[in-house]
N, C-alpha and C positions, 0 to 999 in steps of 0.2 A: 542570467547567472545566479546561481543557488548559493545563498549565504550559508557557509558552513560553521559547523558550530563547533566550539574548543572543547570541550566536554570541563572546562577549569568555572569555576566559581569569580566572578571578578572582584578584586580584593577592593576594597573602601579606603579611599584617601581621604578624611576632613582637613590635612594637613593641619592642623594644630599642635601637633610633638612631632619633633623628625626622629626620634628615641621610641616614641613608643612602636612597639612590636602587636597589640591587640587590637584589631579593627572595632571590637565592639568599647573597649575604653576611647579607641581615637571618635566614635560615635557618639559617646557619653561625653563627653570635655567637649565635641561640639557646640550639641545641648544645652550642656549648661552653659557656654559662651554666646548662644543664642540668649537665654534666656535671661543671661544677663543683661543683655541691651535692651532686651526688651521691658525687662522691671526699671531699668534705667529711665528709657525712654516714658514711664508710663509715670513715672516720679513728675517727668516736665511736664505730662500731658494732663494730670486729671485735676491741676490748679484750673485748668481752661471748662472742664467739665461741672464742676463747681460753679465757678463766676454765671457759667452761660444755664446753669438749675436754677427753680422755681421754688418747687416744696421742699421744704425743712428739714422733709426727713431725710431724702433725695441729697440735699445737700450734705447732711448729716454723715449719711453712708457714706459718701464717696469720700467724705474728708477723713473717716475712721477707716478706709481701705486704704488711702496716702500712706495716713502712720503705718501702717501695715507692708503696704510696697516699701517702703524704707527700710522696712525690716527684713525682707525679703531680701533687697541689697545685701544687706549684711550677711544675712542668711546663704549666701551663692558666694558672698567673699571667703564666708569659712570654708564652704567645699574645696573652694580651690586650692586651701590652707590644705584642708586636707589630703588632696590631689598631688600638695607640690608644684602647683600649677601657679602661672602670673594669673592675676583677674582681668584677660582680655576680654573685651565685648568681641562678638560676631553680629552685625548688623542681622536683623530679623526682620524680611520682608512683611512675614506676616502681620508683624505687631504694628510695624510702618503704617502695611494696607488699613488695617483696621482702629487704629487709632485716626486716620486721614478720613475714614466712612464716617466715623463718629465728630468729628468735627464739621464736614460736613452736612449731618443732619444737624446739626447747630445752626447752621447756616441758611439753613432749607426752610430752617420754620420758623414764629414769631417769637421774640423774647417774650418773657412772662406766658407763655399756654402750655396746655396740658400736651401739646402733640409734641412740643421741644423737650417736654421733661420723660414724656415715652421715648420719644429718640433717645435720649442718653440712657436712659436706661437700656434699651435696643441695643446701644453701643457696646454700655460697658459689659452684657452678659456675652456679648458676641466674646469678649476679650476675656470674660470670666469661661470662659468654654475653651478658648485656646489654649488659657493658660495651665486649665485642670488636665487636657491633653496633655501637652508636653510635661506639666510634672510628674504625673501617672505616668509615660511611658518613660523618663529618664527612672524615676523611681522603683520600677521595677528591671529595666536595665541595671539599676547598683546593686539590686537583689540578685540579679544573674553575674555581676563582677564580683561580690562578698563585698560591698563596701559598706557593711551596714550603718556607719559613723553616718555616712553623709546620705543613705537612703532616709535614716531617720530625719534629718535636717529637711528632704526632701515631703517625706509625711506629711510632717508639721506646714509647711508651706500649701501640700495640698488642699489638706484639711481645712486653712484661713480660706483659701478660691474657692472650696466648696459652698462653705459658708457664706461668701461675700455673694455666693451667684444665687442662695437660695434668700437673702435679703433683698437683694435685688427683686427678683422673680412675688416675695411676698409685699413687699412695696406696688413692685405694676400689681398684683391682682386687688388690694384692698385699698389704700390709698389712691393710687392715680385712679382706678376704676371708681370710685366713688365719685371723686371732683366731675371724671366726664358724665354720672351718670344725672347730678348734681345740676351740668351745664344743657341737660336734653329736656 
């Protein structure tokens, strides 16, 4: 039997407005409902990435990305101001999965060595990558809504995860790679 095809575009439910009429804002308000649980949930997770770091600078980072995620919070609570929207979370598998990998490799390796403090790092660029995804492409989704208020708010967010993933990234090459080169 031949599947035939409708010749219709399939319309996108996130269900999150039963009012709203635009598939591509009910796509945006997803987004950001994702990504709010996700900066939520990274608030509870990166006290655990800290305690289980080594080097200082490592530590340093991640506790100056905290105050950052926090702000972040705030930063996704105005959107919704803006929106008109409640600040619902929508759970985010990915950030689940990948915050769970990163804990993981905490586990995998010895406290106090250079390999636990590459994992976390490992982790958190894993996470510094999803996150500059999804703001990029909500952010230029507002650009295609007019919502410039809250693309800007969006900007500003990307621009801190750029930054955070190219700290990261110059930390593993000069720091950690010293200490292993250090320890050979």
């Amino acid at each position: 039997m031949k599947k035939q095809e409708s010749g219709t575009t399939p319309k996108l439910s996130t269900k999150t407005n039963n009012d709203s009429q635009n598939p591509l804002l009910e796509l945006f308000t997803s987004g950001i409902r994702d990504l709010y649980w996700a900066e939520n949930h990274l608030v509870k997770s990166l006290p655990k990435m800290i305690s289980a770091a080594t080097d200082p600078k490592l530590k340093k980072t991640i506790e100056s990305h905290l105050v950052e995620t926090q702000g972040h919070v705030r930063r996704i609570e105005q959107i919704f101001t803006l929106l008109n929207e409640k600040p619902i979370a929508k759970k985010c598998d990915a950030m689940e999965g990948l915050t769970k990998e990163g804990e993981g490799m905490v586990e995998e390796t010895e406290q106090g060595t250079v390999a636990r403090d590459m994992g976390i790092i490992l982790a958190s660029q894993k996470v510094e990558h999803y996150e500059i995804a999804s703001y990029n492409g909500l952010f230029k989704l507002a650009e295609q809504l007019g919502l410039n208020e809250v693309g800007a708010l969006l900007a500003e967010t990307l621009s801190e995860e750029k930054l955070a993933d190219e700290k990261l990234a110059d930390l593993a090459d000069k720091e950690i790679d010293y200490k292993i080169a250090d320890k050979a």
